[in-house]
N, C-alpha and C positions, 0 to 999 in steps of 0.2 A: 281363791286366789291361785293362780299358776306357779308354779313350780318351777320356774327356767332358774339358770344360772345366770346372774348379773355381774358386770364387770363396773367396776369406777373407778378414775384416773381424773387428775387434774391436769388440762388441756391450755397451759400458755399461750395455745394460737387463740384460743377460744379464749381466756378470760375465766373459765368455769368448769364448774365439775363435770363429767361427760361419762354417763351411765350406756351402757353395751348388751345388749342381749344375744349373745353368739348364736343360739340356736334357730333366732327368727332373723331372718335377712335384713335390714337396716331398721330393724329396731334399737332405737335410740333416744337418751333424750339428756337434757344437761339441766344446769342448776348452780347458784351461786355458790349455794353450799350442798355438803355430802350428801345431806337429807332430802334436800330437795331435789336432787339429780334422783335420788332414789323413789321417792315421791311420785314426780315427773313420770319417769320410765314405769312405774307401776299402771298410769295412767295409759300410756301408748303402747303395753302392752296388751292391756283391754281391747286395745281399739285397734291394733293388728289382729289378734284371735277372731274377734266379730266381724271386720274385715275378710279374714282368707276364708272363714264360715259362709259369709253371707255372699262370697265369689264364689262359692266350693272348691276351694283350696285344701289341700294336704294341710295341717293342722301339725308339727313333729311335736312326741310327745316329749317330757323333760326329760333327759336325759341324768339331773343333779351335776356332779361338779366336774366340770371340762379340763379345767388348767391346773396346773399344781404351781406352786412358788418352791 
């Protein structure tokens, strides 16, 4: 499993949880609930990495934790 940092927010325009993955460029994905956003985005992040792989794209490695509160 990847190592990125994930972001989650609850999105009023959207109705739904809205999971972020800052490191990979519109990696994203939502979910009615927290888990499922989380879920979701575990899933599109697969399928960006095998994506920029099978492009031959730069791949950034994880960096861990981006943002501070």
């Amino acid at each position: 499993m990847a190592r990125y940092e994930v972001i989650i927010f609850w999105s009023d325009d959207d109705a739904a949880f809205i999971a972020e993955v800052p490191e990979l460029p519109g990696c994203m994905a939502d979910g009615s609930t927290y888990r499922e956003a989380l879920a979701n985005v575990e899933i599109v992040i697969d399928e960006w990495l095998q994506t920029a792989h099978d492009l031959g794209r730069p791949i950034p490695e994880p960096k861990g934790r981006l943002l501070y509160a």
